[in-house]
NULUMMAR-264460 format. One record per residue (C-alpha): residue number from 1; x, y negated, z. Coordinates in nm, 3 decimals. Example, Ala and Ser with C-alpha at 12.3 -4.5 7.8 and 13.67 -1.06 7.14 Angstrom:
<pts>
<pt><tike>1</tike><u>1.230</u><v>0.450</v><w>0.780</w></pt>
<pt><tike>2</tike><u>1.367</u><v>0.106</v><w>0.714</w></pt>
</pts>
This chain:
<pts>
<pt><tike>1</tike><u>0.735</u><v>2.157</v><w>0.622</w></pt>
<pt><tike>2</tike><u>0.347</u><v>2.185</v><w>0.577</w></pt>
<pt><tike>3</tike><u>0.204</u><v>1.857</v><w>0.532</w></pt>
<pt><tike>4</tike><u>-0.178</u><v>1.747</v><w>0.488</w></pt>
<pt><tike>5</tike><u>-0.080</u><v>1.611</v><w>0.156</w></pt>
<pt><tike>6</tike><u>-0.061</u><v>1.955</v><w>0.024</w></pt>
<pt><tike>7</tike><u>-0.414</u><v>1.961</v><w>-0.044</w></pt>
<pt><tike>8</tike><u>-0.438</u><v>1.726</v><w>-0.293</w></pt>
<pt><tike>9</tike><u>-0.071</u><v>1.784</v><w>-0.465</w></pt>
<pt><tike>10</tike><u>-0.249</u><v>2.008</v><w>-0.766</w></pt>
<pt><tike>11</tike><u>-0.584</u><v>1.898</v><w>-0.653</w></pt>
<pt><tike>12</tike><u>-0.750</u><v>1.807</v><w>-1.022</w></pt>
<pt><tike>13</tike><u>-1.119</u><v>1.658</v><w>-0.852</w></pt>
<pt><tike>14</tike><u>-0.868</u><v>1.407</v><w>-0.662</w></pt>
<pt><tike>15</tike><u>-0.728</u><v>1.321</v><w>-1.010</w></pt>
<pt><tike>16</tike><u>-1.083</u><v>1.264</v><w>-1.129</w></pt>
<pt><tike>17</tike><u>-1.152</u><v>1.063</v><w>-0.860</w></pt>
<pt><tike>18</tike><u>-0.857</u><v>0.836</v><w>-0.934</w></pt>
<pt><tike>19</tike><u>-0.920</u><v>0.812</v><w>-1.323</w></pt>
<pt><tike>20</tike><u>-1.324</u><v>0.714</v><w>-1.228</w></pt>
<pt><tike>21</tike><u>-1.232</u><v>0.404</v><w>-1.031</w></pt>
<pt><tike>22</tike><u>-1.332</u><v>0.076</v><w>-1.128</w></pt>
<pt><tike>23</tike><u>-1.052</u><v>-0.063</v><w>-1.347</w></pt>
<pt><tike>24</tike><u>-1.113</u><v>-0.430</v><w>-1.125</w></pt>
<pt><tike>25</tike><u>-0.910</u><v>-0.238</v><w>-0.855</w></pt>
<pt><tike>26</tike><u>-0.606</u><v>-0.261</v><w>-1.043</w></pt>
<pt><tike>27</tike><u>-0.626</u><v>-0.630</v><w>-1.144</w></pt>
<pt><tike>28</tike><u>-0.438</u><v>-0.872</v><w>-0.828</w></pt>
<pt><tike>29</tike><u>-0.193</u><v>-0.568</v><w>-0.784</w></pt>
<pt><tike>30</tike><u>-0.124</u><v>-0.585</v><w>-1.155</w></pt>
<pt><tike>31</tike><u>-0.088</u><v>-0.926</v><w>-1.164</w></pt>
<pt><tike>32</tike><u>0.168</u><v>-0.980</v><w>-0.846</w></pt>
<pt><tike>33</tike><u>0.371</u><v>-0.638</v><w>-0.936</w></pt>
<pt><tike>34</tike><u>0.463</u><v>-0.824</v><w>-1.243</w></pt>
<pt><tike>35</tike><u>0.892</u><v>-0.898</v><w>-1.286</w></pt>
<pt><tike>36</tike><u>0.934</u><v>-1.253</v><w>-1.321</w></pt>
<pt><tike>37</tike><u>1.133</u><v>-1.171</v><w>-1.627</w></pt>
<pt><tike>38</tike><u>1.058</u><v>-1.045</v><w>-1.957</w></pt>
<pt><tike>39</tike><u>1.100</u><v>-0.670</v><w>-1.937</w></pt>
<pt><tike>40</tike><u>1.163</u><v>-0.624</v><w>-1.599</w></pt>
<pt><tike>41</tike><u>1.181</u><v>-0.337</v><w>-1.398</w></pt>
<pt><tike>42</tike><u>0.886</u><v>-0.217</v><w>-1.199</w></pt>
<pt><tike>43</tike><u>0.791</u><v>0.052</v><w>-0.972</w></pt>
<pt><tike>44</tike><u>0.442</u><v>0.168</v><w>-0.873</w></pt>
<pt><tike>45</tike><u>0.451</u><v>0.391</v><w>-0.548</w></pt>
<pt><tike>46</tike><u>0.147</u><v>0.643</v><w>-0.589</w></pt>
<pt><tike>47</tike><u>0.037</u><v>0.544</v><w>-0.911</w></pt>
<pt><tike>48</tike><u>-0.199</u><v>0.796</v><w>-0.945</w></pt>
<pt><tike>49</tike><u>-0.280</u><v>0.871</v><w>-1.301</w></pt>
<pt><tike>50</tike><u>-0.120</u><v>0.579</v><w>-1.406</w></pt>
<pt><tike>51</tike><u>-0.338</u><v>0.293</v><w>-1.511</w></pt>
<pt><tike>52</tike><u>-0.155</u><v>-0.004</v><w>-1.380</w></pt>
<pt><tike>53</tike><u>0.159</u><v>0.157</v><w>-1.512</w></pt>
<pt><tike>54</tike><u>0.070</u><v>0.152</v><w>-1.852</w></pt>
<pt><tike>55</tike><u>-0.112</u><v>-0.171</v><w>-1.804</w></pt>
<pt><tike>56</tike><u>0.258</u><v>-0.305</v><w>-1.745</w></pt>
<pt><tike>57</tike><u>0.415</u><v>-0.145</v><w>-1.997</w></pt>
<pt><tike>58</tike><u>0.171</u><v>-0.278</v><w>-2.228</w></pt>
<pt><tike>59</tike><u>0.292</u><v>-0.609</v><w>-2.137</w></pt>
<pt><tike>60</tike><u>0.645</u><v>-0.498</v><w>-2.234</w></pt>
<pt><tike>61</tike><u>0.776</u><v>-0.415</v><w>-1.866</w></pt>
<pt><tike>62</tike><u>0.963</u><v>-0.133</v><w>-1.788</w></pt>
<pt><tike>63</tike><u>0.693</u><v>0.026</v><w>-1.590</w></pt>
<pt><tike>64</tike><u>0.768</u><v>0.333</v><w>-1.394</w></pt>
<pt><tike>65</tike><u>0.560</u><v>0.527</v><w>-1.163</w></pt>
<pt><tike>66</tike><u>0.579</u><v>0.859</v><w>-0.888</w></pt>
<pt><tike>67</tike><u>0.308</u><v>1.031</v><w>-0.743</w></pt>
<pt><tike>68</tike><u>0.341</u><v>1.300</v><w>-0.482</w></pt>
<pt><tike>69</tike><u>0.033</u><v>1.493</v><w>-0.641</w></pt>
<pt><tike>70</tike><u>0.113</u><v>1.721</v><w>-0.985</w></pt>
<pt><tike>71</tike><u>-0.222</u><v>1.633</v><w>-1.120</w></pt>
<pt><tike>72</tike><u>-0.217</u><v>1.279</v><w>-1.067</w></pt>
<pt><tike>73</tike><u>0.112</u><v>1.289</v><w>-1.269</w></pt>
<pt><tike>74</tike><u>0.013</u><v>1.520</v><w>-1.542</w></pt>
<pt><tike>75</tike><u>-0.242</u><v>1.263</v><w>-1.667</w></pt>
<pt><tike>76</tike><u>-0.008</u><v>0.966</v><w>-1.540</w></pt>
<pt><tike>77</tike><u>0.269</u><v>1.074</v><w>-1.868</w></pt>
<pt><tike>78</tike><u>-0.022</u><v>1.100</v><w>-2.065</w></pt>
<pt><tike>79</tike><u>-0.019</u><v>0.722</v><w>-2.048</w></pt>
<pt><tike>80</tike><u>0.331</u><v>0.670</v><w>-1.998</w></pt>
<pt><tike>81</tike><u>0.620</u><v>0.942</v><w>-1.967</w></pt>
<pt><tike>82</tike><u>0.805</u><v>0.715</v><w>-1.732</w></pt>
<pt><tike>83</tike><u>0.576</u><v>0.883</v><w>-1.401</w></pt>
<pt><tike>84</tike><u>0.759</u><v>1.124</v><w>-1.179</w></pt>
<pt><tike>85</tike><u>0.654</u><v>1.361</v><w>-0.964</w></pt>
<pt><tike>86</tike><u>0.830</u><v>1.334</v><w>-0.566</w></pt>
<pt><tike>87</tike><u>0.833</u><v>1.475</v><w>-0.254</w></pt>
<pt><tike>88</tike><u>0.643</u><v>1.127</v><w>-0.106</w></pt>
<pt><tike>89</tike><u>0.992</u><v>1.080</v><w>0.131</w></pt>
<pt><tike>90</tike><u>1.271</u><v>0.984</v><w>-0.062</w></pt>
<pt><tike>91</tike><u>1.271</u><v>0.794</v><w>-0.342</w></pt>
<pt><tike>92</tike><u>1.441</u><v>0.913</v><w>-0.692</w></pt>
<pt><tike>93</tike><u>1.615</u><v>0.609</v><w>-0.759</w></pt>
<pt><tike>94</tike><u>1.937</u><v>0.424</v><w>-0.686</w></pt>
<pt><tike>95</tike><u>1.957</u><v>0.099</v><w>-0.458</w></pt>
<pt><tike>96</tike><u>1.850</u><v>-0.198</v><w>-0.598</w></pt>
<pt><tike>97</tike><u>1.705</u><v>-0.032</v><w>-0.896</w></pt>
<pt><tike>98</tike><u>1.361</u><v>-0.237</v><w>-1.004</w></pt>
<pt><tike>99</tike><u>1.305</u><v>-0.584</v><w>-0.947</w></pt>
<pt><tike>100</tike><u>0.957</u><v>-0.576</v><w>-0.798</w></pt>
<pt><tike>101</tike><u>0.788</u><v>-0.234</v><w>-0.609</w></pt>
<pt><tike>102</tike><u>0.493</u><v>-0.226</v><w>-0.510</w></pt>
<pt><tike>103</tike><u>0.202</u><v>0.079</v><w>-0.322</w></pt>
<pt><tike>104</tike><u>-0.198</u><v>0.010</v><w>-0.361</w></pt>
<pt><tike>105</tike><u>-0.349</u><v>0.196</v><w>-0.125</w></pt>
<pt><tike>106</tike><u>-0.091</u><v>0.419</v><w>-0.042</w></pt>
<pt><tike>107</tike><u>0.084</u><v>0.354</v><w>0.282</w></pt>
<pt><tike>108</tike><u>-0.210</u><v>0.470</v><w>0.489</w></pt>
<pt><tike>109</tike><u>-0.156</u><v>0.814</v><w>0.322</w></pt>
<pt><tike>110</tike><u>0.195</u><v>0.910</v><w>0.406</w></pt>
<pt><tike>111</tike><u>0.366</u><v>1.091</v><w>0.669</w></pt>
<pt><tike>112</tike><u>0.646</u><v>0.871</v><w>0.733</w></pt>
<pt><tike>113</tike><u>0.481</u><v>0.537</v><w>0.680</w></pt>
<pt><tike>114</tike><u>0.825</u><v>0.341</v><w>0.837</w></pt>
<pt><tike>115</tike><u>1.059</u><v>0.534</v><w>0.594</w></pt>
<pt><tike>116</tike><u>0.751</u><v>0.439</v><w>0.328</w></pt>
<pt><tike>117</tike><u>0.831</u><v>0.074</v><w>0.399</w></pt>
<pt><tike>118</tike><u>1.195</u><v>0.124</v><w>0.432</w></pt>
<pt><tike>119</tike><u>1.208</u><v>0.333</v><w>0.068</w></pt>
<pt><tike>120</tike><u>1.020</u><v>0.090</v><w>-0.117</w></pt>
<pt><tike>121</tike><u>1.277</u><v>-0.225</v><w>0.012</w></pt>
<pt><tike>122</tike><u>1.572</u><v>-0.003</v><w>-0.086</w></pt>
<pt><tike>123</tike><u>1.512</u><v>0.085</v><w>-0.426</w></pt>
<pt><tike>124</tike><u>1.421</u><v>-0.340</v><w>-0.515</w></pt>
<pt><tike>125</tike><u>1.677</u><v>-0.564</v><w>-0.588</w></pt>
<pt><tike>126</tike><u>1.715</u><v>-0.869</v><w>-0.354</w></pt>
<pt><tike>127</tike><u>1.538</u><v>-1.129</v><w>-0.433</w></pt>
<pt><tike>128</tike><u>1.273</u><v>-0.857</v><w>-0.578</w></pt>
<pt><tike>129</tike><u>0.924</u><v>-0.884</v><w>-0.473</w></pt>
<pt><tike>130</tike><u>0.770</u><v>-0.580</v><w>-0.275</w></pt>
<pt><tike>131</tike><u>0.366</u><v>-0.566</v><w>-0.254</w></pt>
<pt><tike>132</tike><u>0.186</u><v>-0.333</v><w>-0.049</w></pt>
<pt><tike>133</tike><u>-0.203</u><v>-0.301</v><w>-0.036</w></pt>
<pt><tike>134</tike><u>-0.377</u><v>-0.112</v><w>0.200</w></pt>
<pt><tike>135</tike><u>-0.734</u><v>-0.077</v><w>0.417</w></pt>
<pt><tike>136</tike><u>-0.750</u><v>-0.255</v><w>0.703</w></pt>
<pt><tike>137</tike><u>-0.832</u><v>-0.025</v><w>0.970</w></pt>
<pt><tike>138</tike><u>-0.798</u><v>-0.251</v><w>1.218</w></pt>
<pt><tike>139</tike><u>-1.064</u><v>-0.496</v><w>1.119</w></pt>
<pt><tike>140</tike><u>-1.332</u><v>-0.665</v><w>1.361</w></pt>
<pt><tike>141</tike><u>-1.509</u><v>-0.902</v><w>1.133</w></pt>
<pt><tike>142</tike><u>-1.746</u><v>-0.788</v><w>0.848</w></pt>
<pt><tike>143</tike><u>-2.010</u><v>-0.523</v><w>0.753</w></pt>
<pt><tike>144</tike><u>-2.031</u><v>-0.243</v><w>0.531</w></pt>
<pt><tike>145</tike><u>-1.725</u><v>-0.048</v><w>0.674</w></pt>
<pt><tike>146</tike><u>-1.703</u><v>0.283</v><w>0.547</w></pt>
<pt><tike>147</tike><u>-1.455</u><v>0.436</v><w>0.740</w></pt>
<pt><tike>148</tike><u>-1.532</u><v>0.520</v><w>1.124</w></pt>
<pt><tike>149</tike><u>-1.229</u><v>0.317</v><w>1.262</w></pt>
<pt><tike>150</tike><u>-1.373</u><v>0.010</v><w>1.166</w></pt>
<pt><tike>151</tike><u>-1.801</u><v>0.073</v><w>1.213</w></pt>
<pt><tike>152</tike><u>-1.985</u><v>-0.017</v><w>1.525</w></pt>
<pt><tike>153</tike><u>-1.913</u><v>-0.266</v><w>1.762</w></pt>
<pt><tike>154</tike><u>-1.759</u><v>-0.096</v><w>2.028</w></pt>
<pt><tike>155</tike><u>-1.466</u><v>0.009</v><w>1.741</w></pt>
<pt><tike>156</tike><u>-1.467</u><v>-0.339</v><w>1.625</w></pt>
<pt><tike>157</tike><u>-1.371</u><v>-0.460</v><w>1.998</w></pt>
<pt><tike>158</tike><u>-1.124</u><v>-0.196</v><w>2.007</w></pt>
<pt><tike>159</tike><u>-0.933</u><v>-0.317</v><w>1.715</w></pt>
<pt><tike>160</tike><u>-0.933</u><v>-0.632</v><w>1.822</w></pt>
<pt><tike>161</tike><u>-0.812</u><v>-0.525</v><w>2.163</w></pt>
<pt><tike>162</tike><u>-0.538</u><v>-0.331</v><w>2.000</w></pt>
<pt><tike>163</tike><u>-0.429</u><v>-0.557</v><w>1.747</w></pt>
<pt><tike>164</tike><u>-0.361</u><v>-0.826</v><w>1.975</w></pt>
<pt><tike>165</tike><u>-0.179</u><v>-0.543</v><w>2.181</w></pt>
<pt><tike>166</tike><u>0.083</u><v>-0.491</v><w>1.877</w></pt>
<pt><tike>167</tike><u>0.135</u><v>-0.852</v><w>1.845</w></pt>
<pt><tike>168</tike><u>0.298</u><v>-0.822</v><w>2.228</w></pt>
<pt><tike>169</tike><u>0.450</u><v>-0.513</v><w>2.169</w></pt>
<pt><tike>170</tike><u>0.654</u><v>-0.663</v><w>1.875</w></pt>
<pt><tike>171</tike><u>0.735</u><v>-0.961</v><w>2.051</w></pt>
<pt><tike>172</tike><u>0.834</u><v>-0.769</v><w>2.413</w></pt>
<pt><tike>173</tike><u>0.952</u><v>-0.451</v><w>2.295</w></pt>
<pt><tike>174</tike><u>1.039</u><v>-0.497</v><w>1.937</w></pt>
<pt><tike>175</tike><u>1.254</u><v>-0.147</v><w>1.915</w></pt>
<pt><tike>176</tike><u>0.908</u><v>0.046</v><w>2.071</w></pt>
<pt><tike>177</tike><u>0.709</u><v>-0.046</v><w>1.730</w></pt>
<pt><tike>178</tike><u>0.581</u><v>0.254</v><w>1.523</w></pt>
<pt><tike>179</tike><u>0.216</u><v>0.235</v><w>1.248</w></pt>
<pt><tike>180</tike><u>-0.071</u><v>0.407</v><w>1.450</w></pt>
<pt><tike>181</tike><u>-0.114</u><v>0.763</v><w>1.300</w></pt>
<pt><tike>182</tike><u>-0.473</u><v>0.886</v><w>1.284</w></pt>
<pt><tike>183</tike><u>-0.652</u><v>1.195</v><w>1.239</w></pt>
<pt><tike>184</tike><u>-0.793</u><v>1.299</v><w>0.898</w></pt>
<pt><tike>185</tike><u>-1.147</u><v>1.347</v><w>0.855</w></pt>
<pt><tike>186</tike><u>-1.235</u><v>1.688</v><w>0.702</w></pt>
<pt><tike>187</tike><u>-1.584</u><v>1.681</v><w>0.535</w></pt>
<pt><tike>188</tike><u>-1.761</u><v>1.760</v><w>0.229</w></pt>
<pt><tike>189</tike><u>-1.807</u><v>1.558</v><w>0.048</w></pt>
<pt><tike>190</tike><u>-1.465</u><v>1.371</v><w>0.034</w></pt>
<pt><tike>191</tike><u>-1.550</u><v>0.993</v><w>0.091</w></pt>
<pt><tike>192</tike><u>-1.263</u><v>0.696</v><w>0.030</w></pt>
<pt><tike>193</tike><u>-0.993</u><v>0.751</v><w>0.289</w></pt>
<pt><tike>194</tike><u>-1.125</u><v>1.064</v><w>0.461</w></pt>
<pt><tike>195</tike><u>-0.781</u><v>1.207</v><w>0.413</w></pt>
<pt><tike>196</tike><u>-0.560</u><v>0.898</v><w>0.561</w></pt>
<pt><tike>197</tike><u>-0.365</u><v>0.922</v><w>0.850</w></pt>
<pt><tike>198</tike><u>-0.195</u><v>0.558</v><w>0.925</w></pt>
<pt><tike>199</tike><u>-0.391</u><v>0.319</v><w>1.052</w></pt>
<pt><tike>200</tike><u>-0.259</u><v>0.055</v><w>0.807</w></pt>
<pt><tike>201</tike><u>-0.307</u><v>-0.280</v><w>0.882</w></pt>
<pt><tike>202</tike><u>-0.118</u><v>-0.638</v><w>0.783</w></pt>
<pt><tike>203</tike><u>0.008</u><v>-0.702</v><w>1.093</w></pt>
<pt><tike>204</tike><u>0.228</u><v>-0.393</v><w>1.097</w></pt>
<pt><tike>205</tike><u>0.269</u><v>-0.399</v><w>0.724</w></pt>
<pt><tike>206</tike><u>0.432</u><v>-0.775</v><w>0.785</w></pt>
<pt><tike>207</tike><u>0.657</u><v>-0.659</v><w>1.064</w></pt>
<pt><tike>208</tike><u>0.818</u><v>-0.317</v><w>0.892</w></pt>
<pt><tike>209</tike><u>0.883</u><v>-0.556</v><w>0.532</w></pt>
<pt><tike>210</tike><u>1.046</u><v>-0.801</v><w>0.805</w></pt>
<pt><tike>211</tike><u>1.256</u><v>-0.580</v><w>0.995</w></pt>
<pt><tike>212</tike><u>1.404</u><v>-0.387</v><w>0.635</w></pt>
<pt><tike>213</tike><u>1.523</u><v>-0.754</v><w>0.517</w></pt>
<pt><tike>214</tike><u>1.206</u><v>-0.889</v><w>0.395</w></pt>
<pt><tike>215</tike><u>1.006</u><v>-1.219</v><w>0.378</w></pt>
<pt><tike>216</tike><u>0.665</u><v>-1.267</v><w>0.393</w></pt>
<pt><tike>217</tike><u>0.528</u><v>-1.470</v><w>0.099</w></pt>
<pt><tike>218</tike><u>0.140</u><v>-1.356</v><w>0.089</w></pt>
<pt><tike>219</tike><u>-0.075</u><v>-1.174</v><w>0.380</w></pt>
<pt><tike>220</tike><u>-0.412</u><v>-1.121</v><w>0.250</w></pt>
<pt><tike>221</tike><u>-0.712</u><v>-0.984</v><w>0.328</w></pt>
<pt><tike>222</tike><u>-0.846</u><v>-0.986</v><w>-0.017</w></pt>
<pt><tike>223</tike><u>-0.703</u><v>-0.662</v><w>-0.269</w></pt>
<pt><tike>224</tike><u>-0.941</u><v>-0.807</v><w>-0.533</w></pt>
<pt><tike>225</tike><u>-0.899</u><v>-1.144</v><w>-0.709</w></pt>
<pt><tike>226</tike><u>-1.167</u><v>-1.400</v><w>-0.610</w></pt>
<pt><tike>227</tike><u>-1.216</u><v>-1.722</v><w>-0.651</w></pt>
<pt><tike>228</tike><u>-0.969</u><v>-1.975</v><w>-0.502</w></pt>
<pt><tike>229</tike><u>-1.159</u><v>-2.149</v><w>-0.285</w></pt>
<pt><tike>230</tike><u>-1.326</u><v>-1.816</v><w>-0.117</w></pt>
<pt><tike>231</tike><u>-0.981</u><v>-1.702</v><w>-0.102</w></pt>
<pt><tike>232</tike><u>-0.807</u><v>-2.007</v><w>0.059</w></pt>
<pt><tike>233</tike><u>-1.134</u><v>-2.024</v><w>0.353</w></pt>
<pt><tike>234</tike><u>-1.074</u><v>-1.632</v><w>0.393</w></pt>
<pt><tike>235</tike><u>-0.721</u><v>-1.673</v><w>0.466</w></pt>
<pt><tike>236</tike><u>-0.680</u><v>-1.968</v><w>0.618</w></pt>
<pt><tike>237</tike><u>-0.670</u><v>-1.845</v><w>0.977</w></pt>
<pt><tike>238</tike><u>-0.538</u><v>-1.569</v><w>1.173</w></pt>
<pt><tike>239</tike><u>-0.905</u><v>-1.380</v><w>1.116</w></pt>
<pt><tike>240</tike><u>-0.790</u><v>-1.278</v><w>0.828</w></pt>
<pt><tike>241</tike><u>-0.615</u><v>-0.992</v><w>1.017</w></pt>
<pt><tike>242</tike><u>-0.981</u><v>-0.873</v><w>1.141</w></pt>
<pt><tike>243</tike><u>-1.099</u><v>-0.881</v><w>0.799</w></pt>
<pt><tike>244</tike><u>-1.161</u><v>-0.663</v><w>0.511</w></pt>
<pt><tike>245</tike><u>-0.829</u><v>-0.549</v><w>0.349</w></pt>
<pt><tike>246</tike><u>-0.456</u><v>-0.602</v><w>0.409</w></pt>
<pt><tike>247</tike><u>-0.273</u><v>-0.725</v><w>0.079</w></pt>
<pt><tike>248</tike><u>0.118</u><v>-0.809</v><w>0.179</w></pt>
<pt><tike>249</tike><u>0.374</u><v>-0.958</v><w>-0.035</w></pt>
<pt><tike>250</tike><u>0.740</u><v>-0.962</v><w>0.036</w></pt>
<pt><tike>251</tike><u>1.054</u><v>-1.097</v><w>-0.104</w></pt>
<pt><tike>252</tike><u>1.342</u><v>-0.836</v><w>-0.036</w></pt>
<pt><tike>253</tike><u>1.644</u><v>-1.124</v><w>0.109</w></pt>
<pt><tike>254</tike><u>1.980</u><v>-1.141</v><w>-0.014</w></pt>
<pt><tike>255</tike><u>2.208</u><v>-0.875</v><w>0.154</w></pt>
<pt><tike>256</tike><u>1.924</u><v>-0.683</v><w>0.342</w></pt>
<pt><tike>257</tike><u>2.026</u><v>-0.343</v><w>0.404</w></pt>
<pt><tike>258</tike><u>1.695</u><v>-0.138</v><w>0.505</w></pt>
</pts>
């Protein structure tokens, strides 16, 4: 089945693009997709060409990492030959295989973002941790947004509108939920995001973890460590879910069965 992610499977300037970014990124995901035991198993969804996957096996984790895109993993084993390449639907790995999983900036990406969700609780064991980090596209608050979901007032009312929409939707009609797919933006040059297609968002990323046997230990809207206090005022109302980013982390329960 075609799929827009076919562009960018053996695409080696999207590669480039990866390897350029600012290793800061990488540095709260890092930290929270850490096992709570010494050499633990981890899983990074996406991963790219691998930096936070060799970060953690620096640290003596047993780090592992898939990537739907063949260039992304060619430079990903360079680092670490624990990265496989996968169709970006099923997982390669048994149930209950790695005791924390986690996607940065994936989610928005895929084509079946509630299977996404649903993969990523299956393959954790419970009482694993699952962390997913992705734009908000949703947000109403802030400035500088760089994608055309979230820039200009009218969008920002929009969201807004539709966010508190969702919230009624998944307490009315639970069963009716589904992530918001969006159209890709085809332009040259390629800009951050141009190519996703869910409109990602914490709210929804919080009720798919929840309904695959999860609990909700973090909602953030900071993907970047900051300082304590600026985080605690950021987050310490339901504005975060107009703001900036969505950074969600779950703890898979005991007997879920996504």
């Amino acid at each position: 089945m075609a799929s827009h992610l076919d562009k960018v499977r053996d695409d080696d300037s999207y590669a480039d693009i990866l390897a350029g970014w600012d290793a800061g990124f990488y540095v709260k995901f890092t930290r929270v997709l850490r096992p709570g035991r010494a050499g633990g198993r981890v899983l990074d969804i996406g991963c790219g060409v691998g930096q936070v996957v060799e970060a953690l096996a620096k640290e003596g984790y047993e780090a592992h990492g898939v990537d739907v895109a063949s260039a992304n993993i060619d430079r990903a084993r360079q680092r670490s030959p624990r990265s496989l390449l996968y169709d970006g639907r099923r997982l390669p790995y048994r149930d209950g295989t790695f005791d924390t999983v986690g996607a940065l900036n994936v989610l928005e990406h895929v084509e079946e973002p509630e299977v996404f969700v649903a993969e990523a609780v299956r393959v954790c064991i419970p009482g694993g941790r699952i962390v997913l980090s992705s734009p908000n596209f949703l947000r109403f608050l802030g400035r500088n947004d760089y994608h055309p979901r979230m820039r200009g007032l009218g969008n920002k009312w929009r969201n807004l509108g539709a966010l508190l929409a969702r919230r009624r939707l998944m307490r009315v009609h639970p069963d009716r939920v589904r992530f918001e797919r969006m159209q890709p933006i085809i332009k040259t040059p390629f800009t951050p995001d141009d190519d996703a297609i869910v409109c990602t968002n914490a709210l929804d990323m919080e009720f798919f973890l929840r309904r695959n046997g999860c609990t909700i230990e973090e909602s953030s809207c900071c993907d970047r460590e900051v300082k304590p206090w600026l985080d605690a005022i950021l987050n310490a109302t339901p504005l975060r879910y107009g703001l900036f980013n969505a950074f969600v982390v779950a703890r898979k329960n005991a007997g879920a069965t996504p």
